[in-house]
TILUMLO-115675 format. One record per residue: x, y, z of N, C-alpha, C in turn. Coordinates in steps of 0.2 Angstrom, whole numbers, padded with zeros to 4 digits, always signed. Layout:
BEGIN
XYZXYZXYZ/...
END
This chain:
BEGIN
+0313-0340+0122+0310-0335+0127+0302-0337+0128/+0300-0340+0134+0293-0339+0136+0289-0334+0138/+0284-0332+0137+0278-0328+0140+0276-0332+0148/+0279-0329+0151+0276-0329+0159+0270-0328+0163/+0269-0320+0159+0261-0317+0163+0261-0311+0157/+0255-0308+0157+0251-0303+0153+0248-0300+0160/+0250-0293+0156+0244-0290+0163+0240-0282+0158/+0236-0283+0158+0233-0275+0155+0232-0271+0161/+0232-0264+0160+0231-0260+0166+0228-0251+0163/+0222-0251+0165+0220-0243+0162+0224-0238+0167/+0229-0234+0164+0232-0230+0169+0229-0225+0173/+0231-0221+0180+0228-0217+0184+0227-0211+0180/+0225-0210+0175+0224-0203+0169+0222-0197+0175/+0224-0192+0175+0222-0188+0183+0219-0180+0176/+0221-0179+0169+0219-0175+0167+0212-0177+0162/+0207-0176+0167+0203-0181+0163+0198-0174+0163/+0192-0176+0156+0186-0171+0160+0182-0173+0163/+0175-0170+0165+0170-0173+0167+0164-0175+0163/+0161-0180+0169+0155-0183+0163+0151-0177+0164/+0145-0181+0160+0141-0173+0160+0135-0174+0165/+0135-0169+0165+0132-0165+0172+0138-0165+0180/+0142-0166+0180+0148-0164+0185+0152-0160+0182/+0155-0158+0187+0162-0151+0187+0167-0156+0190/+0168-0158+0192+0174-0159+0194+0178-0166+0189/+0183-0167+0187+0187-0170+0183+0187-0177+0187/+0182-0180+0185+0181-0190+0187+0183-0193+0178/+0185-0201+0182+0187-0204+0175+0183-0207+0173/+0184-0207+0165+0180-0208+0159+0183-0213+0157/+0182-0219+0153+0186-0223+0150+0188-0220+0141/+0187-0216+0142+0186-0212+0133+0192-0209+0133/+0196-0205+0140+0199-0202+0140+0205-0204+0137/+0210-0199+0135+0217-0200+0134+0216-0206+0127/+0212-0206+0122+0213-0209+0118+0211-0215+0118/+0207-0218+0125+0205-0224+0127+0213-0229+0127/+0218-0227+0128+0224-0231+0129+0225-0231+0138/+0226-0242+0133+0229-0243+0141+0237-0245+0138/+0240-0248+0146+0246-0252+0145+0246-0260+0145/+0250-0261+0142+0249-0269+0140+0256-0273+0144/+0260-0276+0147+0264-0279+0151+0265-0286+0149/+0270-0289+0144+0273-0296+0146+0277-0298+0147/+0278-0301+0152+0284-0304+0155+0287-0314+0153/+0296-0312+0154+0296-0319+0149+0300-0322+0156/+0303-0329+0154+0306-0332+0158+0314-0330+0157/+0315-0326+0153+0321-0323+0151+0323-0316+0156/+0318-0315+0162+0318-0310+0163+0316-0301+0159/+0317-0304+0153+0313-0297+0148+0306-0295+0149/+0306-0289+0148+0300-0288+0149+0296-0282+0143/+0292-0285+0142+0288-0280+0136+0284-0275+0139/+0281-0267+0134+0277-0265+0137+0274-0263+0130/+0268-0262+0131+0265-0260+0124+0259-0254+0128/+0257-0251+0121+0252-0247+0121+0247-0249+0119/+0239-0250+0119+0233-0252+0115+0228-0246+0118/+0222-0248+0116+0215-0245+0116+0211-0251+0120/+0205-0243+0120+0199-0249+0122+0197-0248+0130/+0203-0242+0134+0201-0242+0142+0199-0247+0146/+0195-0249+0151+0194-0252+0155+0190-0259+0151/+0187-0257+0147+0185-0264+0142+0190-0266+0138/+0197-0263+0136+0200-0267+0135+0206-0272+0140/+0206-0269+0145+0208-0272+0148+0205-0278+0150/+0199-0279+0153+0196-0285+0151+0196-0290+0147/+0198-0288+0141+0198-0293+0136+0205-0296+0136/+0210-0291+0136+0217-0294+0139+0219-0298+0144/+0213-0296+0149+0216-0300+0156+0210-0306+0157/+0205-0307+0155+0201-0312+0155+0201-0316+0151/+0203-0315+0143+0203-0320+0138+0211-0319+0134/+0212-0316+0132+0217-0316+0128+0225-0318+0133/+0226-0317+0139+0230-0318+0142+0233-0325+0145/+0225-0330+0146+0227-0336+0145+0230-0339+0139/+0229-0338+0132+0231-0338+0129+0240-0337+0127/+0242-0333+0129+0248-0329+0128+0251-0335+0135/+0250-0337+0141+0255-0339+0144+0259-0347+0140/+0264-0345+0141+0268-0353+0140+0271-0351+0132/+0267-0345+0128+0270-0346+0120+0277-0342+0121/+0280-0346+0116+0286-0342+0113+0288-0339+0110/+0293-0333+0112+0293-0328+0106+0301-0327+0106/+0304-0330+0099+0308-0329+0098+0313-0324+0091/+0305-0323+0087+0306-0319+0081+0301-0318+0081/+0302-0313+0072+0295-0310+0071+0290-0313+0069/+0291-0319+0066+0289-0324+0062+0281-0326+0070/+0287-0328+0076+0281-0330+0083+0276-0326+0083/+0278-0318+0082+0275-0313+0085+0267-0313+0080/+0271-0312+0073+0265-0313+0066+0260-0319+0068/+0262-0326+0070+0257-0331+0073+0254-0331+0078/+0257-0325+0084+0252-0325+0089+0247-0318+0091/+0249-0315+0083+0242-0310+0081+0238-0314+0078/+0239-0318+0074+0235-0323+0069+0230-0326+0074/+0233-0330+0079+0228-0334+0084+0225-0331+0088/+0227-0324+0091+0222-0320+0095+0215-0318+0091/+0217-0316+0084+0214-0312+0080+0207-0317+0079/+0209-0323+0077+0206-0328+0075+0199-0329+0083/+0204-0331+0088+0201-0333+0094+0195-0327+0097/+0197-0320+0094+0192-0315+0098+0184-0314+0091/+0187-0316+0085+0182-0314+0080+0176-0316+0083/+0173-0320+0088+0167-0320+0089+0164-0313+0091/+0167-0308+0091+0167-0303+0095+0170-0298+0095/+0175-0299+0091+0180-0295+0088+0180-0292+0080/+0187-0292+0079+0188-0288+0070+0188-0283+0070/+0186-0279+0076+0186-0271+0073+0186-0268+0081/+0186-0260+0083+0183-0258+0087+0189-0263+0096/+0187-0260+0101+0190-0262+0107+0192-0267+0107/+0190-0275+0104+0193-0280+0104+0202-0281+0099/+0201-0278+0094+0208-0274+0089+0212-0270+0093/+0209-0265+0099+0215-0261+0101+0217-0264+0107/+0215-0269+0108+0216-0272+0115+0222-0276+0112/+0222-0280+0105+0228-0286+0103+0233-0281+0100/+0232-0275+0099+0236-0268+0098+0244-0268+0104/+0238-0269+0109+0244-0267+0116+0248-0273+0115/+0245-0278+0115+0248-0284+0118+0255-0287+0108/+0252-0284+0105+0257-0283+0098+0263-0279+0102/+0260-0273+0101+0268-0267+0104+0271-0271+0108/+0268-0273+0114+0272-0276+0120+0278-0281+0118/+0275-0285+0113+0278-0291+0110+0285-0290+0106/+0283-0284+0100+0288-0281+0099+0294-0278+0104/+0291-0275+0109+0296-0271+0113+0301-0277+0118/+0297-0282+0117+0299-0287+0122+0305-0290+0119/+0305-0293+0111+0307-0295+0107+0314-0290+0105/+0313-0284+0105+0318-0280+0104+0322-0280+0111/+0319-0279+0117+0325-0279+0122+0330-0285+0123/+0325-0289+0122+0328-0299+0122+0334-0299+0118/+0334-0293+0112+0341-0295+0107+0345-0288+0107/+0344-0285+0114+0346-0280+0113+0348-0273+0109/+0341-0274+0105+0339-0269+0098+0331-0266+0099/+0333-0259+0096+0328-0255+0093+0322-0260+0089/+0316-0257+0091+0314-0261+0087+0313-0259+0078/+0316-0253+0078+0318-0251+0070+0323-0255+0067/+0325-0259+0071+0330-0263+0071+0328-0270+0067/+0323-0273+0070+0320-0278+0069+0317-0276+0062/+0312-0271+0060+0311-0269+0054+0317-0269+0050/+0322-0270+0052+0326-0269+0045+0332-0265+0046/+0328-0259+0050+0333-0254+0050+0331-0248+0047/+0336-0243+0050+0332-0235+0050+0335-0232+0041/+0328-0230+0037+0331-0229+0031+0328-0220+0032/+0325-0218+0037+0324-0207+0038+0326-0209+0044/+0333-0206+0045+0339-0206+0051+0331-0198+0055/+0328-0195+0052+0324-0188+0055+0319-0189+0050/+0312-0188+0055+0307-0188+0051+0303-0181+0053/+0301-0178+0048+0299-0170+0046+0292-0172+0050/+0290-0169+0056+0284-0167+0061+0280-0164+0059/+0273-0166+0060+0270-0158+0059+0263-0159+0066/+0266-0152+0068+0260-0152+0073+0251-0147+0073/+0246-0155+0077+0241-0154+0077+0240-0148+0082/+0238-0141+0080+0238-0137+0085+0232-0131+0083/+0230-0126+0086+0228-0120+0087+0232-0114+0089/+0240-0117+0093+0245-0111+0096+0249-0111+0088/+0247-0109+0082+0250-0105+0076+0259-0104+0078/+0258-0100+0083+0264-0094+0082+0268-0099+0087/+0265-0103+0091+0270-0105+0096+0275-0112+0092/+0269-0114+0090+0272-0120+0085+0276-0118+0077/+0276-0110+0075+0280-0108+0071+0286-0106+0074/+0287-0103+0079+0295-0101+0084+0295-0110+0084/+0293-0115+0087+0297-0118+0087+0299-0123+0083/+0300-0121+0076+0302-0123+0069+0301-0128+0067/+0293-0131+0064+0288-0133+0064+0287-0130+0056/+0287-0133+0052+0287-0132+0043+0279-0135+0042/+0277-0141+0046+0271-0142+0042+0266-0143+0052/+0258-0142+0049+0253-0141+0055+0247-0145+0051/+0244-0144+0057+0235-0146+0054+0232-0142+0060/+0227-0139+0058+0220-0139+0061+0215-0141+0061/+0211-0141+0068+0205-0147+0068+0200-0140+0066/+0194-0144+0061+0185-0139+0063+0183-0144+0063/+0178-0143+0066+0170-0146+0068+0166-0142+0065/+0159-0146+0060+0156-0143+0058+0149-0145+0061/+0146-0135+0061+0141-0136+0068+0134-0137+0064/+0134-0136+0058+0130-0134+0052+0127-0125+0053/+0132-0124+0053+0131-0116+0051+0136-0112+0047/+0132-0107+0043+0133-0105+0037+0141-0102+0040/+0139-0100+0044+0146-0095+0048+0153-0101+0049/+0152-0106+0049+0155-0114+0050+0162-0111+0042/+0158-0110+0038+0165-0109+0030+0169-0102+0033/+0168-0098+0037+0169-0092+0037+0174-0093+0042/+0173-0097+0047+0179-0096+0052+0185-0102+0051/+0183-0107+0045+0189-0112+0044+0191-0108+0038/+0191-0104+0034+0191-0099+0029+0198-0094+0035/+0197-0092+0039+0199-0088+0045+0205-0091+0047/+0204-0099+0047+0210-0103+0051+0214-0106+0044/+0213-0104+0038+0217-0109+0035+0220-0100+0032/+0219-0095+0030+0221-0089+0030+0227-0087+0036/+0226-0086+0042+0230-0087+0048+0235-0091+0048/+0233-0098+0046+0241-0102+0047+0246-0102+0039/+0241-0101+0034+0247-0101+0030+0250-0093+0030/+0246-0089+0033+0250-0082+0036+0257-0083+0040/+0255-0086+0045+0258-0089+0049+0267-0092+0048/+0264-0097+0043+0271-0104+0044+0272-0102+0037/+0269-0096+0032+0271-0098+0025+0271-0101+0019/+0271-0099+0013+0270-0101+0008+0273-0110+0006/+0278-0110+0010+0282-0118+0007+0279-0121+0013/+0275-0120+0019+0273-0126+0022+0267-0132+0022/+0265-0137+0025+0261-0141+0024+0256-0139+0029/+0253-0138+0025+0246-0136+0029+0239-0141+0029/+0236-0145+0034+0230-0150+0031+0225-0145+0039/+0218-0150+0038+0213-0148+0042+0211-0154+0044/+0207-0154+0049+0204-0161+0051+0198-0159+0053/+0193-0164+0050+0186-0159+0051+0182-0166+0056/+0186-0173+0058+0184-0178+0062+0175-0181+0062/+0176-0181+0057+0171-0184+0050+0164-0179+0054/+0165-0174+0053+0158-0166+0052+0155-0166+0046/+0158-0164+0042+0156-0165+0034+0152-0169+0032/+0150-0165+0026+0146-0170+0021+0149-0169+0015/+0148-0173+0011+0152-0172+0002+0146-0166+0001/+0143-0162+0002+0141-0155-0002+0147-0152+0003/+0148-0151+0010+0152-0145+0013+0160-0148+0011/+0163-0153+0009+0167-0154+0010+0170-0150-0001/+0165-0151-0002+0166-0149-0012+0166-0141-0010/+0162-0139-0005+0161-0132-0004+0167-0128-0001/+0169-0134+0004+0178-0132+0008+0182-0132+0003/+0182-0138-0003+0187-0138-0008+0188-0129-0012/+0182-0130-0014+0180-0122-0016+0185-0117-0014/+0181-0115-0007+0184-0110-0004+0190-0108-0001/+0192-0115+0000+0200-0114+0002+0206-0116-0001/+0204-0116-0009+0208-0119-0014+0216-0113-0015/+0214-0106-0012+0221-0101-0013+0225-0102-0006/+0223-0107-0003+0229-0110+0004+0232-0115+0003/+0230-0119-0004+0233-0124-0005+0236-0131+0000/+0229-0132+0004+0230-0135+0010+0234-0142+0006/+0235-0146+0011+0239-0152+0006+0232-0158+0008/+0229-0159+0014+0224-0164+0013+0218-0162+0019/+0212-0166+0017+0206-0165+0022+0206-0169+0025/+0205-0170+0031+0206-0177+0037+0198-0178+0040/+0196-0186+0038+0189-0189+0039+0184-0184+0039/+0184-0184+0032+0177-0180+0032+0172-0182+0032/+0172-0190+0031+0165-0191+0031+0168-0199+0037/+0162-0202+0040+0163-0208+0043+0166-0215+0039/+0169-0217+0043+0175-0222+0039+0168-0230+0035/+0163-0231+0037+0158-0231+0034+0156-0230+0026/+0158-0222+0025+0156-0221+0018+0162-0221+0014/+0162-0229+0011+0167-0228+0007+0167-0227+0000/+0161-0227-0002+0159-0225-0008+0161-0217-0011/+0157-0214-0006+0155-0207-0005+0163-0206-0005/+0167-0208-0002+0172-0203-0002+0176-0206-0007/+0177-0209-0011+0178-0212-0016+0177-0207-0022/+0170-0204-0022+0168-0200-0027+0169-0194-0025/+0172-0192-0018+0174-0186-0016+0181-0185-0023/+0184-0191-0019+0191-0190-0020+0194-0184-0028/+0190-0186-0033+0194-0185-0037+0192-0176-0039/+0187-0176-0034+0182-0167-0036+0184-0165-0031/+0190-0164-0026+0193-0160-0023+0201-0160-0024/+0202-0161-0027+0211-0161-0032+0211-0153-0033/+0217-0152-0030+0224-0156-0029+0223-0159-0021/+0220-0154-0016+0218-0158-0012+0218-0164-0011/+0222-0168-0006+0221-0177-0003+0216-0177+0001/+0211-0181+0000+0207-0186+0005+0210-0191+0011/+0211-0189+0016+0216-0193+0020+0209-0195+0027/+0212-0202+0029+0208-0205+0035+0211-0211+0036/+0207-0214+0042+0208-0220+0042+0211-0221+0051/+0212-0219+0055+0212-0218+0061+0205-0224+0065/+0200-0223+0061+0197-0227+0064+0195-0234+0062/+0199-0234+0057+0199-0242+0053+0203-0247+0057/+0204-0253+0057+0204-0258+0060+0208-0264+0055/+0215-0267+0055+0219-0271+0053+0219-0270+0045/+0224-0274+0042+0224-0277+0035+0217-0277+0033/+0213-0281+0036+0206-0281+0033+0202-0275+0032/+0203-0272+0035+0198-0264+0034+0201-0258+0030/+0209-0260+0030+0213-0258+0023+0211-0259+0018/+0211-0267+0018+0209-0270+0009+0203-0268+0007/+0199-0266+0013+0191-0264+0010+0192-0255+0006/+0195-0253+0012+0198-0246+0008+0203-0246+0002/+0207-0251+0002+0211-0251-0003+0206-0251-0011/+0198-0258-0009+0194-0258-0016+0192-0255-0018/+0190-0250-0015+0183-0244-0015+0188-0240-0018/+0193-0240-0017+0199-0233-0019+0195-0226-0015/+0195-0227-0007+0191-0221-0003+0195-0216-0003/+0201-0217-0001+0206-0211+0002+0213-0212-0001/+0217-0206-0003+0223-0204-0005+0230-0207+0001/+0227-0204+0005+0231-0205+0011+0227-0211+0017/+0230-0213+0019+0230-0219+0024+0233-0214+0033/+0228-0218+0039+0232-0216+0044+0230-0221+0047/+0231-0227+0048+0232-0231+0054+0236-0228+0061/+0231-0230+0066+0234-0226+0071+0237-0235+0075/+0244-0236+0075+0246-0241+0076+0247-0243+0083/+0241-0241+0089+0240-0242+0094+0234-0244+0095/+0231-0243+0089+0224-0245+0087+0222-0252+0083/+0225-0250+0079+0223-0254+0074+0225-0261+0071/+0228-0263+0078+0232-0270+0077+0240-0270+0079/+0242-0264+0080+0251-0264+0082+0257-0264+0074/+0259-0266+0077+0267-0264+0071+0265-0270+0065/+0263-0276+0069+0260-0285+0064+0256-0282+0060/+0250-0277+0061+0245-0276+0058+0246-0270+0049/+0251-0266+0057+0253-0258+0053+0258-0260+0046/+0261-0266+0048+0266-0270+0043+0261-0271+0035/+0257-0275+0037+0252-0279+0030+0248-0273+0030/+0246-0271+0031+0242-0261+0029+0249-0257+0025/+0255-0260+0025+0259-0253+0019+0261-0260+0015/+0258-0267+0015+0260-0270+0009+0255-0269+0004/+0248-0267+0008+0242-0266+0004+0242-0262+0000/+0245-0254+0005+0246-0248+0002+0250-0248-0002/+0257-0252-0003+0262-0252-0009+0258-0254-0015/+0254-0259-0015+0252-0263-0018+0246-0259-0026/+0242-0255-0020+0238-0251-0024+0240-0242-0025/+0246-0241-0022+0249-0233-0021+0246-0228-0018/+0245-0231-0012+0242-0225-0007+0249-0225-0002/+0249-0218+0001+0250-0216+0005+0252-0217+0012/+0254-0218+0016+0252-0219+0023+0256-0215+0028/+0253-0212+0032+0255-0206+0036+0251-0209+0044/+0255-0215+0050+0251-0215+0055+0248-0210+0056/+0242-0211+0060+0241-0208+0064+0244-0205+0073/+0246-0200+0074+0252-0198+0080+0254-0202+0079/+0258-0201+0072+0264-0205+0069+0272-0203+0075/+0272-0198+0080+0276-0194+0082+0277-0197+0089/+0271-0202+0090+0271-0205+0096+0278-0211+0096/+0280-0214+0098+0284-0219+0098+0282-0227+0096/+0276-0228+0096+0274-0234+0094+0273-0235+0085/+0272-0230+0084+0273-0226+0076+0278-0225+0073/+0280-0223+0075+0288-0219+0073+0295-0224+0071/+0292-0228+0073+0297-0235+0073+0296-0237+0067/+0290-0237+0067+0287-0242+0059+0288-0235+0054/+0290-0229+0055+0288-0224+0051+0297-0224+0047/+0300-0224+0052+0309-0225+0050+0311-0229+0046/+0307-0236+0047+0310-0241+0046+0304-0242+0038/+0301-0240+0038+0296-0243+0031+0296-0236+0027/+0291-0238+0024+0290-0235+0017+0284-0228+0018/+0283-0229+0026+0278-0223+0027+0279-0218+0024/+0276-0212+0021+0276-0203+0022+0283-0201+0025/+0286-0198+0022+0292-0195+0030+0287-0189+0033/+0284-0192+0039+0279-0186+0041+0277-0188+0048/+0274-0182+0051+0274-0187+0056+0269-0186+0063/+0264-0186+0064+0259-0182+0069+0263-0181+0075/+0262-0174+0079+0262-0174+0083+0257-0168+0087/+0258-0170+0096+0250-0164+0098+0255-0160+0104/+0258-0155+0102+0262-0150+0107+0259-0148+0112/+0251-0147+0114+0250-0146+0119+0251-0152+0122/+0250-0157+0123+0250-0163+0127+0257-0164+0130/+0264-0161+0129+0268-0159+0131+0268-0152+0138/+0261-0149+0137+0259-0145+0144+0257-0147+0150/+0255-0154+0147+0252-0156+0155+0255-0162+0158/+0262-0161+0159+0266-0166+0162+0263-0171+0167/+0258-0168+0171+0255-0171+0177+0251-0179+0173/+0252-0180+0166+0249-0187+0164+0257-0189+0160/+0262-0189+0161+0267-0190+0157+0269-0197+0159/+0265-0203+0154+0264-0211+0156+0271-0214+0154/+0273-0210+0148+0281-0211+0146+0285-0207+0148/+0290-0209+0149+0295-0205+0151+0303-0206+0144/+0306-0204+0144+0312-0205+0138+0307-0202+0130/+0303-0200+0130+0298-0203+0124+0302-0195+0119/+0303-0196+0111+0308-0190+0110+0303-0184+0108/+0304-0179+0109+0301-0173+0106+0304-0171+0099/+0300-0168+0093+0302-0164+0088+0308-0160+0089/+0314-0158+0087+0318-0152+0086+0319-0149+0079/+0317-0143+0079+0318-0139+0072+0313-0141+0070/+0308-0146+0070+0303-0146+0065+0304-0156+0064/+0308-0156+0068+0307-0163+0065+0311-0170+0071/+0309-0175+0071+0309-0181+0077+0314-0186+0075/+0315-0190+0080+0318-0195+0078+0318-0201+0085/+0317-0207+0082+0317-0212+0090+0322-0213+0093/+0325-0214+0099+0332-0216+0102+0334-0223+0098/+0341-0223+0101+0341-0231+0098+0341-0236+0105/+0338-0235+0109+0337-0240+0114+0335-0245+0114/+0336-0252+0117+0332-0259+0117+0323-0254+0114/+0323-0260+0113+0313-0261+0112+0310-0254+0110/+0305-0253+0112+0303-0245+0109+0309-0238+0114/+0311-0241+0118+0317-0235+0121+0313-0231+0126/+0307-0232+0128+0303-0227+0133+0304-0233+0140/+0301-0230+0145+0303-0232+0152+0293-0229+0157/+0289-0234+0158+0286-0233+0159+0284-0228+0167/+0280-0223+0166+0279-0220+0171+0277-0225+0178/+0276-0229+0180+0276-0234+0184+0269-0230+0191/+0269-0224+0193+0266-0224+0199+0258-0221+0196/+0259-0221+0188+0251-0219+0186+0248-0227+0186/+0252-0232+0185+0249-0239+0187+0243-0240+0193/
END
């Protein structure tokens, strides 16, 4: 099977904010996660789709350099897929390694996987090996408590942002009391502070909120400090140190794996190099016994690698983004029931792109 054409495309996102100083809702390229669509087409007639990063600059990078590239190769296993992340990866380093050029080879990953699984008409769970958590246990990112505990939901997370004010412990204090109110003593409860913190507020969080027995603190400090959260790590037990959303391939694993920075792992697999990458990031993790929990593990480019590997049975998901259907780019994509998710078994990833957001 050959590669015919690549096309990246930042989609018509319509639920955007605005920039600053306008009111009305004009496009950002930051928007919606900085995800674009990634498009390869073979001589087979198959057709791949992928998910990456990076917005309108990634697309560039997909459609002006990496897409030459990609015409005329071959994909006919996983083996082609792993060498044609190796050449991309190699060819952009002048300017690559990390950051929008990583979530652009991201998309063009996915795509090749989904492309590869329809060609042999399989899941791409399939290709991994095969589904070893037929149901993988959800927990949703929220603020709706009560709506996400009627809809049977066992584990959540809450976001704070810390504004540096004293009043800052009193209302995450507020939110970690309210949800184990809420969802109960046996659920999984974590925070995500989206690296606000510093190692004095984060010793202080462990403190204070040690009778909620949250299960982990999410980037507390910049993916940057590996040291520091390394010396976090062991003075907030039982509490987990979890991050890694903003990390970048195998490579920026291995550096985290040295430092021993974080308990948990989250590569966001739309990010950080695709299933090729998210693959050698849990041989790392096996290697030195961490954890790994994608990031919106609950999205479909995730959840594939999450069934079929050695992941967390766990799984992100953001229930309000189910409210605003007016950006619903997937279509087929599965929703959590009772608390917990599962991917179709359809060719490739099993989604069906929204086509008129193009």
């Amino acid at each position: 099977m050959k590669i015919t054409n690549v096309k990246a495309i930042y989609p018509r996102w319509q639920n955007l904010p605005p920039r600053p100083g306008e009111t009305a809702k004009t496009g950002v390229w930051q928007s919606h996660f900085w995800q674009i669509v990634v498009r390869v087409d073979s001589d087979t007639g198959a057709t791949g789709f992928g998910y990456g990063g990076g917005g309108i600059p990634g697309t560039i990078i997909v459609n002006e350099h990496l897409r030459e590239l990609l015409i005329g190769r071959h994909v006919e296993s996983i083996d082609d897929i792993r060498e044609i992340w190796d050449m991309l990866y190699f060819k952009s380093i002048p300017y690559g390694r990390k950051g929008i050029p990583v979530m652009a080879l991201s998309g063009i990953d996915l795509a090749l996987w989904d492309l590869l699984g329809k060609q042999n008409n399989k899941p791409v769970y399939d290709l991994l090996g095969g589904i070893q958590k037929p149901n993988v246990r959800a927990y949703a990112s929220t603020r709706d408590f009560e709506r996400d505990c009627e809809a049977g939901f066992t584990a959540m997370k809450f976001s704070h942002r810390w504004t540096g004010q004293e009043s800052d412990y009193d209302a995450t204090i507020e939110l970690a009391n309210r949800a184990r109110d809420i969802f109960g003593a046996n659920a999984l409860i974590m925070t995500d502070c989206y690296m606000s913190w510093d190692s004095e507020v984060t010793l202080e969080m462990a403190r204070l909120l040690s009778e909620y027995n949250l299960y982990w603190f999410e980037d507390v400090l910049t993916p940057d400090n590996l040291d520091q959260m390394a010396s976090l790590k062991p003075n907030i037990k039982p509490v987990l140190l979890a991050g890694g959303e903003h990390e970048f391939t195998h490579h920026g694993f291995g550096a985290l794996a040295k430092a021993g920075s974080l308990d948990v792992w989250q590569p966001d697999i739309t990010w950080c190099g695709g299933i090729t990458a998210g693959l050698r990031i849990l041989e790392i993790a096996h290697r030195f016994g961490v954890s790994v929990v994608p990031h919106r593990g609950g999205e479909i480019w995730a959840l594939h690698l999450i069934v079929a590997s050695e992941c967390e049975n766990l799984a992100e998901t953001h229930p309000d983004r189910w409210q605003t259907p007016i950006d619903n780019l997937w279509t087929d994509e599965p929703y959590p029931v009772g608390g917990y998710i599962a991917p179709s078994d359809r060719p490739g990833f099993g989604v069906t792109l929204n086509e008129s957001m193009l």
